[in-house]
N, C-alpha and C positions, 0 to 999 in steps of 0.2 A: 685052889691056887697052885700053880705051877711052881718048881721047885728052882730055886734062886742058882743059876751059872756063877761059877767063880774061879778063876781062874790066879793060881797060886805062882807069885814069884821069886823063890828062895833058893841062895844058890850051896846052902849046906844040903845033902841030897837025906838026911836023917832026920831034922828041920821038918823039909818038905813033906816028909812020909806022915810026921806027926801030926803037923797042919791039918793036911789031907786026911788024915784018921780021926780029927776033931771034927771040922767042917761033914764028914757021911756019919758022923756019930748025932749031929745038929740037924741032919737033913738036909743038909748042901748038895747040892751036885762039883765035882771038880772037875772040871771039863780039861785043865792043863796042868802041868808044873814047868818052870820056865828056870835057866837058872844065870839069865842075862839079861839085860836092857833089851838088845834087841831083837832076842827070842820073843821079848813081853810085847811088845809091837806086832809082829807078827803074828804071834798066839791071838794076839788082842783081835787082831784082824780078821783071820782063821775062823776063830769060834764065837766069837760076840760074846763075851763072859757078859751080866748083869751088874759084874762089880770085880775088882784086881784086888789081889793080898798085896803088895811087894814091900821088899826087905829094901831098905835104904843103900846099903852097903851090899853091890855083887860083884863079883868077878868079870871081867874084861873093861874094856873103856866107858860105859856107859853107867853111871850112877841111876840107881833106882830112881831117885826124885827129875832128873833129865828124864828116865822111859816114861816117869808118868807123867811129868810135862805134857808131852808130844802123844801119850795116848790121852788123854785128856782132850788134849787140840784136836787131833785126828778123829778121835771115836766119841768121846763125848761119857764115856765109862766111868763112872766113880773111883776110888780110889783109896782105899786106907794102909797107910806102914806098918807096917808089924817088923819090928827092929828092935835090938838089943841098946839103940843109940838114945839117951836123952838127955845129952849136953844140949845148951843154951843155940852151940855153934849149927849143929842140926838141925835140931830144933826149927830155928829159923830160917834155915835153908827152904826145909820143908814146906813150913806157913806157906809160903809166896807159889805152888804149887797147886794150893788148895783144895788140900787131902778132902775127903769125908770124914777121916778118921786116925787116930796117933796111936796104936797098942805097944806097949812094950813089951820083951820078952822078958824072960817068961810069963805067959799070958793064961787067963783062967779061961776055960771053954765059955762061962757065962760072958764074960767082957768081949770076946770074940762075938759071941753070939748077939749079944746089944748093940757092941759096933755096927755090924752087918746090916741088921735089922734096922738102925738110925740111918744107919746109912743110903741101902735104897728106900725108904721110906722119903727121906729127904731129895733125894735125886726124882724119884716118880714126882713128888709135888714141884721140883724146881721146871720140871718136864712140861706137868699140867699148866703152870705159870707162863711158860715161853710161851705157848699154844694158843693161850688165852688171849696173851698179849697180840701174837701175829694176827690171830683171827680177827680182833676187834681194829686190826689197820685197816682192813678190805671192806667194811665195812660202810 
């Protein structure tokens, strides 16, 4: 099995080193660290990560849950927050996005690592599903 791309976007750059030092301790590949919305689009574009880390909250005009809107839309890339945020107000912000995945910080390598795993797990079968579907049109 090929080793899972992911592409990290946090805009504390001490954060990111951490993540990053978790994720090659897990057997991730990190393909990026991004430390903006629209760095994350980009990067998203760039390297085709299997799946995005991003922080709710970044620095410049673009909200983490707006980058992952629009990579979502655009690339079709899963998605989980890993944010220090879990008011109600987020919270639901979030929902309507429709993460793969919610970590809070501070986070345990295991939970990172279930996440991830749930994560494309569910995305390959949402995958499998489309395909199934389109194929049985032509039919």
């Amino acid at each position: 099995m090929s080793k899972t791309n992911i592409l990290i976007v946090e805009d504390e750059s001490i954060v990111a080193k951490d993540i990053q030092h978790s994720l090659k301790k897990l057997g991730y590949t990190v393909v990026g660290i991004c430390s903006t919305g629209e760095d994350a689009i980009k990067s998203t574009e760039e390297f085709k990560p299997d799946l995005v880390l991003m922080d709710i909250m970044l620095k410049g005009d673009m909200s983490g849950i707006e980058a992952a809107e629009q990579i979502r839309a655009k690339y079709n890339v899963p998605i989980i927050y890993l944010t220090a945020y879990a008011d109600e107000s987020t919270l639901n912000k979030a929902k309507v996005s429709e993460p793969y995945g919610y970590i809070i910080k501070p986070f345990k390598e295991i939970d990172l690592h279930t996440s991830i795993e749930m994560a494309i797990y569910k995305h390959e079968r949402s995958e499998e599903h489309t395909s199934e579907l389109q194929s049985r049109q032509y039919l």
